[in-house]
mmCIF file of the N, C-alpha and C atoms, coordinates in Angstrom:
data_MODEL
# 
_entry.id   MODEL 
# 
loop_
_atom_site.group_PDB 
_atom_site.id 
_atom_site.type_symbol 
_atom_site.label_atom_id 
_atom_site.label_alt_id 
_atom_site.label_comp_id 
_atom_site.label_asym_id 
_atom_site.label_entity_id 
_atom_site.label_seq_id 
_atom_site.pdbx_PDB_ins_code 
_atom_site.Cartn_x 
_atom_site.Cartn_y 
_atom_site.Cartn_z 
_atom_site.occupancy 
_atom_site.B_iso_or_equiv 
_atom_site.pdbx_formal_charge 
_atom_site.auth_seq_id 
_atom_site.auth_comp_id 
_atom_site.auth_asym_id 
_atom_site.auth_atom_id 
_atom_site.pdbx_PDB_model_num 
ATOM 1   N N  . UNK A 1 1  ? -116.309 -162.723 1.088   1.00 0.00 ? 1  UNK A N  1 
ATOM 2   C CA . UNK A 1 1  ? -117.316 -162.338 0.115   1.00 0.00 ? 1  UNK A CA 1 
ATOM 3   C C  . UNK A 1 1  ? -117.953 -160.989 0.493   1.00 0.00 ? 1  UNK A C  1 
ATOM 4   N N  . UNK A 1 2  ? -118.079 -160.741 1.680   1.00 0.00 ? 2  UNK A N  1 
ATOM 5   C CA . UNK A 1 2  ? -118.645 -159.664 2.288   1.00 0.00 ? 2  UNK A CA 1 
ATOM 6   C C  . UNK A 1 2  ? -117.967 -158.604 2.300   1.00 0.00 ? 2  UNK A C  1 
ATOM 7   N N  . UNK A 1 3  ? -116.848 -158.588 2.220   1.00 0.00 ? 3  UNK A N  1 
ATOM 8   C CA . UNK A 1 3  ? -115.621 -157.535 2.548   1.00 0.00 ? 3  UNK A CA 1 
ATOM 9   C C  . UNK A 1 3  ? -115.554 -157.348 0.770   1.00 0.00 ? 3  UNK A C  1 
ATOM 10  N N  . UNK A 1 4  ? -115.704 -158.200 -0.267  1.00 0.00 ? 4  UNK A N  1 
ATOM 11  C CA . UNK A 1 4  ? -115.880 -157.646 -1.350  1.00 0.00 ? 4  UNK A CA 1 
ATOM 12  C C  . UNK A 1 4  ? -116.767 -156.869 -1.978  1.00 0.00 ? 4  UNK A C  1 
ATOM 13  N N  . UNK A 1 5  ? -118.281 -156.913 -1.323  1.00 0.00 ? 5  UNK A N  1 
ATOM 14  C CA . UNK A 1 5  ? -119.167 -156.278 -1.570  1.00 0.00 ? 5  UNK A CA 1 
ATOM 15  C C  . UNK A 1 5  ? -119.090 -154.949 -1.121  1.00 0.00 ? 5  UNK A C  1 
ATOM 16  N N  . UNK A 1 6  ? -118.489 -154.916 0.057   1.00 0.00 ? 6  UNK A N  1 
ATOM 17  C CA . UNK A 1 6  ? -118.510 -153.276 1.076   1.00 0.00 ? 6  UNK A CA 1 
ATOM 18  C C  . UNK A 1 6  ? -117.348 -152.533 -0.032  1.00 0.00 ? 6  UNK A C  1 
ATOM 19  N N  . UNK A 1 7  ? -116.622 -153.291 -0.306  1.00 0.00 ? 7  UNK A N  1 
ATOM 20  C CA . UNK A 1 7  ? -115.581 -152.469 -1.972  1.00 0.00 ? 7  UNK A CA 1 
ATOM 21  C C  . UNK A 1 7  ? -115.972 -151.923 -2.142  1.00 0.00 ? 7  UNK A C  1 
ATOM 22  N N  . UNK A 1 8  ? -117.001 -152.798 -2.984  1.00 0.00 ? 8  UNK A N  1 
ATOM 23  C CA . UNK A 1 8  ? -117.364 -151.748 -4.320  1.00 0.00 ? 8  UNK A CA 1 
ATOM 24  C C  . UNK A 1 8  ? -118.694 -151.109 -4.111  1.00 0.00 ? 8  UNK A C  1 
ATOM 25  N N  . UNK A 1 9  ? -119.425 -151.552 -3.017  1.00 0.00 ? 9  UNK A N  1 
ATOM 26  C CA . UNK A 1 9  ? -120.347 -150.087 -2.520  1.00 0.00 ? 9  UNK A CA 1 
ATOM 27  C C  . UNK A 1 9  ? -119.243 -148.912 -2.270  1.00 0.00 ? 9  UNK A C  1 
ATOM 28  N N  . UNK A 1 10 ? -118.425 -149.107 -1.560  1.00 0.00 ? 10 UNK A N  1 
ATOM 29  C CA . UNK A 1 10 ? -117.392 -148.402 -0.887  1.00 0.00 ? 10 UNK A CA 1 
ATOM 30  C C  . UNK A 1 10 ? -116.745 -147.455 -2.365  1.00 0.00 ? 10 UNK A C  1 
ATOM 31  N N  . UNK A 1 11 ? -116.169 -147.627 -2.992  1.00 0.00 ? 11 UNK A N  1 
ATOM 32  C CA . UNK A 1 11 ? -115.306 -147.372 -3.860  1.00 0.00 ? 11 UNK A CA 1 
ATOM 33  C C  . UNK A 1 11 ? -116.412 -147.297 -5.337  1.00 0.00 ? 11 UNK A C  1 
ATOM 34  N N  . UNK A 1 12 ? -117.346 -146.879 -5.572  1.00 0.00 ? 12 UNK A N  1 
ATOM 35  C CA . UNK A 1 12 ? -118.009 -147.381 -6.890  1.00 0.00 ? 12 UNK A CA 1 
ATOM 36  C C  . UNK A 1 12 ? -118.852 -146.043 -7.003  1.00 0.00 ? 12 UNK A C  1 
ATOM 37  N N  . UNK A 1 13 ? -119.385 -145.332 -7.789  1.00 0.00 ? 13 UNK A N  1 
ATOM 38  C CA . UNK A 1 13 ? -120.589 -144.287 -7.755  1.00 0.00 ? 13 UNK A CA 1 
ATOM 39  C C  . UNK A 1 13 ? -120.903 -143.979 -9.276  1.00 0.00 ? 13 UNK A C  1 
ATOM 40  N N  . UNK A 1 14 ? -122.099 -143.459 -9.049  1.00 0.00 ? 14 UNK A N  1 
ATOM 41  C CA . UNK A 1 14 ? -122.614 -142.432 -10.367 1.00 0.00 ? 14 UNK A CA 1 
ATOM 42  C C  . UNK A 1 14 ? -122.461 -140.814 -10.454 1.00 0.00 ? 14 UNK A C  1 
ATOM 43  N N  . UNK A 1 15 ? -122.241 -140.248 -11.011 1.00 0.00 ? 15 UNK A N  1 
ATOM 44  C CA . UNK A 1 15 ? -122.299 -138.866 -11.098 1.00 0.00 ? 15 UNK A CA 1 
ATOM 45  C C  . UNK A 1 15 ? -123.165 -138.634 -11.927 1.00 0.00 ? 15 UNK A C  1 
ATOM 46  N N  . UNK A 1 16 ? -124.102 -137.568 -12.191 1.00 0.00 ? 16 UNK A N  1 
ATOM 47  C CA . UNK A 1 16 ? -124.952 -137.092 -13.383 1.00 0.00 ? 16 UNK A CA 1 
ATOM 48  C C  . UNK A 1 16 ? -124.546 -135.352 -12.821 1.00 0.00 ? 16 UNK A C  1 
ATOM 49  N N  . UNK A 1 17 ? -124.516 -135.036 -14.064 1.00 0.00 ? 17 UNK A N  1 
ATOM 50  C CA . UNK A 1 17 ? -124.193 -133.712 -14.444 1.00 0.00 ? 17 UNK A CA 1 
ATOM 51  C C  . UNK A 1 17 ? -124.803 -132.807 -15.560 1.00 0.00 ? 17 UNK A C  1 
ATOM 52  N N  . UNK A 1 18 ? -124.878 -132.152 -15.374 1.00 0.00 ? 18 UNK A N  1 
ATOM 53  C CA . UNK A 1 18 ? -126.231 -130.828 -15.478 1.00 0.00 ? 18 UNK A CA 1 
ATOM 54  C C  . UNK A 1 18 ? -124.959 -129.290 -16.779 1.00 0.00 ? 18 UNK A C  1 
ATOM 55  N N  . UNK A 1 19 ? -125.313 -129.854 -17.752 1.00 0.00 ? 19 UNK A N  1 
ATOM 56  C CA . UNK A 1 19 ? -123.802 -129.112 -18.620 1.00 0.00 ? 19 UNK A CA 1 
ATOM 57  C C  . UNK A 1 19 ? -125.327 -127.488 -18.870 1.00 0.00 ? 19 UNK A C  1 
ATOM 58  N N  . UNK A 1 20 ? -124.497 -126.537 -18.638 1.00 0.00 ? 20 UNK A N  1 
ATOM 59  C CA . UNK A 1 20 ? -125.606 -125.290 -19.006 1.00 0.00 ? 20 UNK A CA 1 
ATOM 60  C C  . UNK A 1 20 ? -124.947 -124.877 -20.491 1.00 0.00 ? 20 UNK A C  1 
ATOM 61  N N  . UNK A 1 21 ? -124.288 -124.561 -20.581 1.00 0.00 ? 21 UNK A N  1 
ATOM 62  C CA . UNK A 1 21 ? -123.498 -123.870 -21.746 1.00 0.00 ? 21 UNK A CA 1 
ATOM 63  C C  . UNK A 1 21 ? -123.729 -124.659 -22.829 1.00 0.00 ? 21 UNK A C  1 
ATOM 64  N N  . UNK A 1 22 ? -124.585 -124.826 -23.633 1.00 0.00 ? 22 UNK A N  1 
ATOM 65  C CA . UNK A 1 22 ? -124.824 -124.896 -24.903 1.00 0.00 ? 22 UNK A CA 1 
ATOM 66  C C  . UNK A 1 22 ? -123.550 -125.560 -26.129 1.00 0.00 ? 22 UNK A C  1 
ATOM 67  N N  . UNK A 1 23 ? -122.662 -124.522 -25.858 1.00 0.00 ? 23 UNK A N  1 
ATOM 68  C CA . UNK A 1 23 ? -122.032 -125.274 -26.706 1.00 0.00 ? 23 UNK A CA 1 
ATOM 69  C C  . UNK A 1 23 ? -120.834 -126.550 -26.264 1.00 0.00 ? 23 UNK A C  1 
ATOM 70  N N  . UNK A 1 24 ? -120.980 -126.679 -24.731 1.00 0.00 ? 24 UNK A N  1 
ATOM 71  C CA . UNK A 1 24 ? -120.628 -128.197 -24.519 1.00 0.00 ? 24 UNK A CA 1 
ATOM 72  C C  . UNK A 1 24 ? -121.486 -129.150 -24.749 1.00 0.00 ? 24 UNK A C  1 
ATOM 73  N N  . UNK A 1 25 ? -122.636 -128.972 -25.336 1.00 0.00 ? 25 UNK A N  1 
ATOM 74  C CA . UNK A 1 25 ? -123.485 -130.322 -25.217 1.00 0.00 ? 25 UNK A CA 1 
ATOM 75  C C  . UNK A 1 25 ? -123.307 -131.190 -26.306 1.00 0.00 ? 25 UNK A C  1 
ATOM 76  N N  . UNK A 1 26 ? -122.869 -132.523 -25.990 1.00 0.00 ? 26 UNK A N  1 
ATOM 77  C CA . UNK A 1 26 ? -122.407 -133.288 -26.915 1.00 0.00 ? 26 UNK A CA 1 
ATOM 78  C C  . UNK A 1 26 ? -123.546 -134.447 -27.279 1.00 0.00 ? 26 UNK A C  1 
ATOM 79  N N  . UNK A 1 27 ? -123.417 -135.518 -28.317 1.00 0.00 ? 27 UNK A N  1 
ATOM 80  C CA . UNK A 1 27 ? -123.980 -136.970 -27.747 1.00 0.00 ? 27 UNK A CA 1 
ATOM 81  C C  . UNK A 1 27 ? -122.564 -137.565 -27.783 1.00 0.00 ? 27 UNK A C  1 
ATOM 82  N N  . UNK A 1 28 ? -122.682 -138.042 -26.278 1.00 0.00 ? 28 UNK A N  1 
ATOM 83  C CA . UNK A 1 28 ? -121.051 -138.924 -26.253 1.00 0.00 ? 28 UNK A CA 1 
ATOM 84  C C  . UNK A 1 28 ? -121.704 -140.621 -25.199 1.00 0.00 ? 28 UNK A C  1 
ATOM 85  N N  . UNK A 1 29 ? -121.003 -141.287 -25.754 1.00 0.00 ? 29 UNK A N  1 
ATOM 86  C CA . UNK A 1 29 ? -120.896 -142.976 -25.675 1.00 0.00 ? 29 UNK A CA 1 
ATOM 87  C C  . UNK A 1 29 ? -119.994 -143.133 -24.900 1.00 0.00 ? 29 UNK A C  1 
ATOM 88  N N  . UNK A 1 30 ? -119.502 -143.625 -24.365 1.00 0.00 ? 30 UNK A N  1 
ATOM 89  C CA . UNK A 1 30 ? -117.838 -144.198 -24.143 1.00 0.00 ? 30 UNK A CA 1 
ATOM 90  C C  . UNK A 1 30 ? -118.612 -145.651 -23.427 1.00 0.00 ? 30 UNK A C  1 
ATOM 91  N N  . UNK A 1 31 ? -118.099 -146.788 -24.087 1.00 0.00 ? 31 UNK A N  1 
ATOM 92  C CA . UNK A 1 31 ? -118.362 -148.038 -23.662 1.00 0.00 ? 31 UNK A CA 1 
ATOM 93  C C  . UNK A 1 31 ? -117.909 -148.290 -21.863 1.00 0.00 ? 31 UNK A C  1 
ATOM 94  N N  . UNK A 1 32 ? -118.449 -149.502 -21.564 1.00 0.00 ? 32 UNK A N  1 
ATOM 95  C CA . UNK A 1 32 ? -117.908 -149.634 -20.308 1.00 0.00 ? 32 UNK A CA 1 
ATOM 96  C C  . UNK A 1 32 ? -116.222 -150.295 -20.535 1.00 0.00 ? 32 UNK A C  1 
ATOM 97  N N  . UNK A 1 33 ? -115.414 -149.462 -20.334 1.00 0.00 ? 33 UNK A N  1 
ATOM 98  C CA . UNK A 1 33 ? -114.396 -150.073 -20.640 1.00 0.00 ? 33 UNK A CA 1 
ATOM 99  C C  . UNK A 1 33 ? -112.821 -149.792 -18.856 1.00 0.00 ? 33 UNK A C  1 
ATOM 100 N N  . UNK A 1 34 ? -111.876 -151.402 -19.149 1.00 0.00 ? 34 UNK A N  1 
ATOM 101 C CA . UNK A 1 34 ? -111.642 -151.408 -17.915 1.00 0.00 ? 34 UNK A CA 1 
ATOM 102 C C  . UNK A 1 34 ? -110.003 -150.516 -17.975 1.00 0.00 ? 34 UNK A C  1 
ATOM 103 N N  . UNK A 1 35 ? -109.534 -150.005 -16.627 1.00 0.00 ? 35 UNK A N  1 
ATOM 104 C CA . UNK A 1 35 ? -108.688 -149.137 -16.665 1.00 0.00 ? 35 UNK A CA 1 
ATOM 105 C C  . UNK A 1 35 ? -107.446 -149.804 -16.527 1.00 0.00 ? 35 UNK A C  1 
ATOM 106 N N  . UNK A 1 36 ? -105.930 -149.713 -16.843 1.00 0.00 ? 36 UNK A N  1 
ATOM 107 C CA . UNK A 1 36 ? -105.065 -150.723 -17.378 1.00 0.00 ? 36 UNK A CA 1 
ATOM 108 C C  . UNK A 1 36 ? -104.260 -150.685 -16.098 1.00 0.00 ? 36 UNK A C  1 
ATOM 109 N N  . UNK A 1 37 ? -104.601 -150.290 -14.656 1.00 0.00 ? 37 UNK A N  1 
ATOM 110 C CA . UNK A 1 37 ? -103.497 -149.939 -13.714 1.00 0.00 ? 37 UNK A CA 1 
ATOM 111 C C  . UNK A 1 37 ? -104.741 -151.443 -12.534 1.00 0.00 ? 37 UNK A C  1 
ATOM 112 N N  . UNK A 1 38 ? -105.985 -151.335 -12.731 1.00 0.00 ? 38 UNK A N  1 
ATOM 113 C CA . UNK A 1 38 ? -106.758 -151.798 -11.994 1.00 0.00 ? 38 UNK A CA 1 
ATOM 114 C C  . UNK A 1 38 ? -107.840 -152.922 -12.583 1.00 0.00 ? 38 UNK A C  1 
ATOM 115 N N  . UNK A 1 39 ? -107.454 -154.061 -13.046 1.00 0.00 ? 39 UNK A N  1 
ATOM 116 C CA . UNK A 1 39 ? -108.327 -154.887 -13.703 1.00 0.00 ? 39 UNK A CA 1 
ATOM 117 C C  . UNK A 1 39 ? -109.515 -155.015 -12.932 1.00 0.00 ? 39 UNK A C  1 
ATOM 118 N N  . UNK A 1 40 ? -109.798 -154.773 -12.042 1.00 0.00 ? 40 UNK A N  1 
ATOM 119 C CA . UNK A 1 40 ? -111.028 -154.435 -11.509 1.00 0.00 ? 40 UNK A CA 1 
ATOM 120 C C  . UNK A 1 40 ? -112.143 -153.046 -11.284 1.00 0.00 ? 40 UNK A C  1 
ATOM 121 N N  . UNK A 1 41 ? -111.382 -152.152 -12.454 1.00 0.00 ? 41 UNK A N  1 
ATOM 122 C CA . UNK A 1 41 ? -112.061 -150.919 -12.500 1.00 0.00 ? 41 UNK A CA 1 
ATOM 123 C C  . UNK A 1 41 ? -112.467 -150.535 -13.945 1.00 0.00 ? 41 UNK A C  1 
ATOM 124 N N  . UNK A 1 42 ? -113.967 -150.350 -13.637 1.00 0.00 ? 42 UNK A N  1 
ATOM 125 C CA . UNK A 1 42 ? -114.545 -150.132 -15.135 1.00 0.00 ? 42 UNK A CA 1 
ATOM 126 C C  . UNK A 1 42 ? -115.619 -148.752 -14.781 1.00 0.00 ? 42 UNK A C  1 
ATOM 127 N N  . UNK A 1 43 ? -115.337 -148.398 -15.804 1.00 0.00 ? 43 UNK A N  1 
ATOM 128 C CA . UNK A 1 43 ? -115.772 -146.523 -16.252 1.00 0.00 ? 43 UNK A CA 1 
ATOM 129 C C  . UNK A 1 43 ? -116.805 -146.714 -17.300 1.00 0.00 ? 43 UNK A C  1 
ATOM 130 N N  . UNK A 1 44 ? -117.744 -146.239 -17.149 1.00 0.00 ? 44 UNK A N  1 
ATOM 131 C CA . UNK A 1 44 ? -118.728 -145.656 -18.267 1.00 0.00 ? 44 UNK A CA 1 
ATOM 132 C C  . UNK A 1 44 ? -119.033 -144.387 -18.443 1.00 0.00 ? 44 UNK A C  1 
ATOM 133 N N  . UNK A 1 45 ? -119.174 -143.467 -19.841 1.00 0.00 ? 45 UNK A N  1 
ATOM 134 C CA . UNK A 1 45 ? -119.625 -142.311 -19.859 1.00 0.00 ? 45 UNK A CA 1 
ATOM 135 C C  . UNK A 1 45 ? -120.991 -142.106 -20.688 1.00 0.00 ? 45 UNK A C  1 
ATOM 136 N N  . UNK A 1 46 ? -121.777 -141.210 -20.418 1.00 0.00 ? 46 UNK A N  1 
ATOM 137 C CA . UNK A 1 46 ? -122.835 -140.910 -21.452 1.00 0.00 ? 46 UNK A CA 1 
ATOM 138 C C  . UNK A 1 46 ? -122.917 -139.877 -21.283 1.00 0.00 ? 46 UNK A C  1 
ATOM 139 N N  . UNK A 1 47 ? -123.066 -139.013 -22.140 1.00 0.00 ? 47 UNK A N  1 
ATOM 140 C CA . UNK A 1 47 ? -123.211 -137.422 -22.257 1.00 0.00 ? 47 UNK A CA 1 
ATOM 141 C C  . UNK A 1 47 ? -124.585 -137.165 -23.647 1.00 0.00 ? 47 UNK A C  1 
ATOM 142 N N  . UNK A 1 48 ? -125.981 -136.682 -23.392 1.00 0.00 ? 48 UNK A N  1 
ATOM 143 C CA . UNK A 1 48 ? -126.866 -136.722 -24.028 1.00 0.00 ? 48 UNK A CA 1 
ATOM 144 C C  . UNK A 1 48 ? -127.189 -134.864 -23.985 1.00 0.00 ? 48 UNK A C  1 
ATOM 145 N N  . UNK A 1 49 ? -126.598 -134.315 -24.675 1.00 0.00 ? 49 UNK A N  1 
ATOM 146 C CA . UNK A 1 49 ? -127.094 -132.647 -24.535 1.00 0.00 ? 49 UNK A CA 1 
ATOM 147 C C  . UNK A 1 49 ? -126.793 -132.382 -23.512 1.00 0.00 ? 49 UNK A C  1 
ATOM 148 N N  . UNK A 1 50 ? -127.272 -131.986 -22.886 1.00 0.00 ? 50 UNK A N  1 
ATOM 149 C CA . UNK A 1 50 ? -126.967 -130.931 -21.268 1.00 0.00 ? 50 UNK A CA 1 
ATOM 150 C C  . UNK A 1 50 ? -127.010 -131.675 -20.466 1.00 0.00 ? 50 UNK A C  1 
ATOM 151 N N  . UNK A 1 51 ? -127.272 -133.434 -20.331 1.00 0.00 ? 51 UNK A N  1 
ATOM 152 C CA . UNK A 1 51 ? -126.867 -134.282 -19.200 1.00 0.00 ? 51 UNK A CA 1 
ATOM 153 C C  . UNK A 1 51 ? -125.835 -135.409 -19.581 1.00 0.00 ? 51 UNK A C  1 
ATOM 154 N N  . UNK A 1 52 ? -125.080 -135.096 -18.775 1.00 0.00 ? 52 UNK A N  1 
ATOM 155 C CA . UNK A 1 52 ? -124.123 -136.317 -18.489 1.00 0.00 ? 52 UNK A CA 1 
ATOM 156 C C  . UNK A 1 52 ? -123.836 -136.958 -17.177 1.00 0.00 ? 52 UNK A C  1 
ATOM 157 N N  . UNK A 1 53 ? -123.246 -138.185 -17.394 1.00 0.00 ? 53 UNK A N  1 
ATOM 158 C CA . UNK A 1 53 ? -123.810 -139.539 -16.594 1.00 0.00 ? 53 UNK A CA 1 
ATOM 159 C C  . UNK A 1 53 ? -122.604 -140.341 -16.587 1.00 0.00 ? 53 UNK A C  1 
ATOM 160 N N  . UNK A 1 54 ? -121.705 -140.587 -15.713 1.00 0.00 ? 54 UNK A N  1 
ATOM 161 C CA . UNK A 1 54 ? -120.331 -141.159 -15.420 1.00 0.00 ? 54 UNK A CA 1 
ATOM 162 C C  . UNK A 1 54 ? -120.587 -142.047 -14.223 1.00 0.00 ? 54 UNK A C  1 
ATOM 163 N N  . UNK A 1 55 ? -120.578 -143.269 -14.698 1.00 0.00 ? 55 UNK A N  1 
ATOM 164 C CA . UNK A 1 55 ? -120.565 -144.344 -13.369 1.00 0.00 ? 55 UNK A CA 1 
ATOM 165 C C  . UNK A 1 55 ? -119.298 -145.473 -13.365 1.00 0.00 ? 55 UNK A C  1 
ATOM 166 N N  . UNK A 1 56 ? -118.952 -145.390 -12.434 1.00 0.00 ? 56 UNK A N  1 
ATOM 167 C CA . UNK A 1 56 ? -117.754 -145.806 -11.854 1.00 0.00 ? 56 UNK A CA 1 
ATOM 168 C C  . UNK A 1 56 ? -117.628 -147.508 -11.004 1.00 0.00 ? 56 UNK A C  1 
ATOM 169 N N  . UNK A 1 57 ? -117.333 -147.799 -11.692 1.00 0.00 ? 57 UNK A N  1 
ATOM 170 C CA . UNK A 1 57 ? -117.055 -149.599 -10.741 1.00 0.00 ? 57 UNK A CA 1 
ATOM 171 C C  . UNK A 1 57 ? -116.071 -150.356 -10.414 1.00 0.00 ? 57 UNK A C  1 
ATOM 172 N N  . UNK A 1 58 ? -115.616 -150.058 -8.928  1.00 0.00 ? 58 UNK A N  1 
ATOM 173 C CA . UNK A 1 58 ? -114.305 -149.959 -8.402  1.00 0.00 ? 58 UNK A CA 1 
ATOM 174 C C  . UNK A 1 58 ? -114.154 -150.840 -6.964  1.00 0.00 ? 58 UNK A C  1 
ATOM 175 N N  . UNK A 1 59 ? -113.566 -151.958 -6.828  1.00 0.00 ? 59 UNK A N  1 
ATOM 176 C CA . UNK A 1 59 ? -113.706 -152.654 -5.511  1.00 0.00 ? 59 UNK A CA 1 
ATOM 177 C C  . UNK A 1 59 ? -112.419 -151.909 -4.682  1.00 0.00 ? 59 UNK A C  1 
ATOM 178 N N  . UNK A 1 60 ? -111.741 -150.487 -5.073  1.00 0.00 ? 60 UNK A N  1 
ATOM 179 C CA . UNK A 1 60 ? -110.848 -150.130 -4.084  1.00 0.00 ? 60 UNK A CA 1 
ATOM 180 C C  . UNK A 1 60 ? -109.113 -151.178 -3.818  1.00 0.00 ? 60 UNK A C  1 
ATOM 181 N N  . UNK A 1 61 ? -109.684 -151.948 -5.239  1.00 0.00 ? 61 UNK A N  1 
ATOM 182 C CA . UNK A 1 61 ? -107.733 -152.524 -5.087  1.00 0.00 ? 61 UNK A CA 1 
ATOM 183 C C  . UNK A 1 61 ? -107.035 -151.904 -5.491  1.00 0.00 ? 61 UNK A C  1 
ATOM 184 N N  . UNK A 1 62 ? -106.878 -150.468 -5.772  1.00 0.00 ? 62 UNK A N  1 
ATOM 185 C CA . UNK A 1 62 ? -105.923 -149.646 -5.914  1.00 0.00 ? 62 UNK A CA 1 
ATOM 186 C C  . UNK A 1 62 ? -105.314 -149.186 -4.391  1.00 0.00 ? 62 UNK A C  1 
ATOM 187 N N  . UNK A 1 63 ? -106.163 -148.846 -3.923  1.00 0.00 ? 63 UNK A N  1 
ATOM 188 C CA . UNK A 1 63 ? -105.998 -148.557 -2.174  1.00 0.00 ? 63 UNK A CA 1 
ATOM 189 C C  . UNK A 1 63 ? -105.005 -149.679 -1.747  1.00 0.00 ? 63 UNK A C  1 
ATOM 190 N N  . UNK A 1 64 ? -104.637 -150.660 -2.415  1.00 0.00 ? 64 UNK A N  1 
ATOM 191 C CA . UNK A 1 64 ? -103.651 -151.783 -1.454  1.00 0.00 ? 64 UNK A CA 1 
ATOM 192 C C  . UNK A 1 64 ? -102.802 -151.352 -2.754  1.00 0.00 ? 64 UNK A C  1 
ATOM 193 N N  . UNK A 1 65 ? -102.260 -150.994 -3.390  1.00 0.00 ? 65 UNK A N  1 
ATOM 194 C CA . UNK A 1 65 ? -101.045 -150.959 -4.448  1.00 0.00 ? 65 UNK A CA 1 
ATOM 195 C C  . UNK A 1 65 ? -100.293 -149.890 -3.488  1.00 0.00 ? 65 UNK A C  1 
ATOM 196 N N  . UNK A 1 66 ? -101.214 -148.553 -3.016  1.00 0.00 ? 66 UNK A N  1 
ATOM 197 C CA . UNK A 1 66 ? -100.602 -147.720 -2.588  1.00 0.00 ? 66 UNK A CA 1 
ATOM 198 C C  . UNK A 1 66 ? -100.073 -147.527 -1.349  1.00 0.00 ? 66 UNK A C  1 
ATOM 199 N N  . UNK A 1 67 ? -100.463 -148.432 -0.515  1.00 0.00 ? 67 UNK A N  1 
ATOM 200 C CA . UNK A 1 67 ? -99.736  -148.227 0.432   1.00 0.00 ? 67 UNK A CA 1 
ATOM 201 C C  . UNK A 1 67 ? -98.731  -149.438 0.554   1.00 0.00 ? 67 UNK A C  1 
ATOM 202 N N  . UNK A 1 68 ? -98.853  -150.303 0.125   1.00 0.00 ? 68 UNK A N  1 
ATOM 203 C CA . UNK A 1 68 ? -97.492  -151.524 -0.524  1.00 0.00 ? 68 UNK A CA 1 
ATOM 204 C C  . UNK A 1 68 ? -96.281  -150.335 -0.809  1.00 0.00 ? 68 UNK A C  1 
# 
């Protein structure tokens, strides 16, 4: 149980990002939706004008596909 938690501290983050240029500023959504290589990895985006916000939720079972 413990070794699952250190995962996805391990393997998981937020980014927020700071867009200057004007004409990238969007309003963008993207649901939390999961990635088709890693049933345990789910992506969210939000992009509100000049900030955007990408958080990532990943317990690192890709890391065992690749070295298999």
């Amino acid at each position: 149980m413990m070794k699952k938690i250190i995962g996805f501290v391990a393997f998981s983050g937020i980014w927020i990002t700071l867009i200057l240029n004007p004409l990238h500023w969007r309003l963008t959504l993207m649901p939390l939706k999961k990635n088709t290589l890693n049933p345990k990895f789910y992506e969210y985006n939000l992009q509100i004008l000049c900030l955007g916000i990408h958080i990532v939720i990943d317990d690192g079972n890709w890391e065992e596909s690749i070295i298999k």
